[in-house]
Phi, psi and omega in degrees: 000332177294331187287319202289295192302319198269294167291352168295338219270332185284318189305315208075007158302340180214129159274161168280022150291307217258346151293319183260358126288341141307295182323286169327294184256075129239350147291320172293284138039291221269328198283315184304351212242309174286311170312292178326311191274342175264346184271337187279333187283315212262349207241323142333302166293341180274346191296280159333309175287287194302273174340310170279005205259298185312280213292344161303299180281021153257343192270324167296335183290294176315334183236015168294302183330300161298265184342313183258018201251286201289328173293342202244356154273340175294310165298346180261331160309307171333309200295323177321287188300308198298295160344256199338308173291334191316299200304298210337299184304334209261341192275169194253133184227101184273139173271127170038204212112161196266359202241107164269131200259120180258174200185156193263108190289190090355315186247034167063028173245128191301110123295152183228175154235164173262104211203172237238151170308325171274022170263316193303307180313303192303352191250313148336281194264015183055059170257354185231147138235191158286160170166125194262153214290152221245131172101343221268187179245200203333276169300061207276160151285168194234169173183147188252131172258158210253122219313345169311289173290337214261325181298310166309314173257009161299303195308314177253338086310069218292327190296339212268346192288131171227023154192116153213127167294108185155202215279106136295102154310176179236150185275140233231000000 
């Protein structure tokens, strides 16, 4: 372009006022063509930066959800476990007897134990109850316990009391 430039200026078709004003906005030209593609660069990067500022906080949300999903099965697990030792520990382990006691399983089937008479009272009059292992799956074991616990996993686990005498809640 300069060889262009040059035989223009010698030909005298153009001064070199009109040259140097040509020039000039061909330098603007070129700079506003830069500003344009860098300002289309820079509103493209906020573009990217805001879309990822979103799928972050969506993703901090999903997984607050799961967080707070996984507390509340630890907790229910906790209670489970807490429950279970309680009976374990707490329960009355009657030697033989002479009396069977029948009682209504979890799987509607009538069932008994064999337990010594002053259990048989003690179940009576709800000083004992039934309560079958708590959380547990199909085949549950049963085990008698002292009305203090049987209140206790009545509270969190009414299907699991399956005798007790005193305020019955309704099984659900």
């Amino acid at each position: 372009m300069k060889n262009l430039r040059d035989q223009l200026l010698k030909a005298g078709l153009v001064s070199k006022k009109e040259v140097a004003k040509a020039g000039q906005q061909v330098r603007q030209e070129r700079k506003e063509q830069g500003l344009k593609a860098s300002d289309a660069a820079a509103q493209k990067e906020a573009e990217r930066i805001e879309r990822y500022e979103r799928l972050l906080a969506e993703q901090r949300a999903k997984d607050k959800e799961l967080e707070m999903q996984q507390l509340g099965l630890q907790q229910a697990k906790d209670r489970v476990h807490r429950l279970r030792n309680l009976v374990s520990t707490q329960a009355v382990t009657p030697r033989g007897g002479d009396r069977r006691f029948h009682y209504v399983a979890s799987d509607r089937v009538i069932r008994y134990l064999q337990v010594p008479d002053s259990v048989g009272r003690d179940l009576e009059r709800g000083a004992l109850g039934i309560v079958a292992d708590v959380g547990s799956g199909r085949v549950r074991p049963v085990f008698l316990v002292p009305k203090a616990v049987v209140e206790q996993v009545q509270a969190e686990f009414p299907n699991d009391v399956l005798f007790f005498v005193g305020e019955v809640t309704e099984k659900q």
